[in-house]
C-alpha positions as CSV (number, residue, x, y, z in Angstrom):
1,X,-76.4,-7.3,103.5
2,X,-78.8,-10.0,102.1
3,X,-79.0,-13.5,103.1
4,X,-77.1,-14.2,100.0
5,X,-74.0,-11.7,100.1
6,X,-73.4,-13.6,103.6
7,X,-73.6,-17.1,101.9
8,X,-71.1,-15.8,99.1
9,X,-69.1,-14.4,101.9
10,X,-68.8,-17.3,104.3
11,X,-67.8,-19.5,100.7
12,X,-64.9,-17.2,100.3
13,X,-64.1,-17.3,103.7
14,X,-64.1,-21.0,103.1
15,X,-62.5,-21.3,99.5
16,X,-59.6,-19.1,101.6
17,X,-59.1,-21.0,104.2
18,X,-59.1,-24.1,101.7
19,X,-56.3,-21.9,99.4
20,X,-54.2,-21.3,102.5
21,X,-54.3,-24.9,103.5
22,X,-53.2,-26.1,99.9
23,X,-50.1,-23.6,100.4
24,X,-49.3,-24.6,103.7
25,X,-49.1,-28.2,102.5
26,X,-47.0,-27.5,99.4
27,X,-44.5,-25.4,101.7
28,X,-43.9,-28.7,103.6
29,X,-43.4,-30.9,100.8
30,X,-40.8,-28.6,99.6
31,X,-39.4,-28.2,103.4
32,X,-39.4,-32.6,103.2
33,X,-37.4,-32.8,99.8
34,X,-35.2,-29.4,100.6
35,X,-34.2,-31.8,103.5
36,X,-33.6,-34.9,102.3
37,X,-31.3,-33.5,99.9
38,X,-29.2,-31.6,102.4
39,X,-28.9,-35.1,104.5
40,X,-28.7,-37.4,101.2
41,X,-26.7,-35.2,99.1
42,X,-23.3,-36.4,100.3
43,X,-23.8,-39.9,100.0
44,X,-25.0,-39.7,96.4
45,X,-22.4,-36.9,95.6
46,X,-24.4,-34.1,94.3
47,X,-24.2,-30.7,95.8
48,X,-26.0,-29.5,98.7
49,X,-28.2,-27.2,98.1
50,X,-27.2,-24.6,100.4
């Protein structure tokens, strides 16, 4: 491999790690409201969600 197919190699490496990071963080969000709701839910009188 050239200098160069490493370099675009360790950047998609990196842009994956960066994806995967992004996902990771948007699973939690969803995990934090998914929650809420289940605990909030019969206070405010909508249906839980499960």
């Amino acid at each position: 491999m050239t200098w160069v197919g490493i370099l675009i190699l360790i950047v998609c490496i990196w842009l994956a790690f960066k994806v995967v990071g992004v996902l990771f963080k948007i699973l939690l969000w969803a995990a934090v409201i998914v929650g809420v709701w289940y605990l909030a839910a019969p206070f405010l009188g909508l249906p839980r969600p499960f």
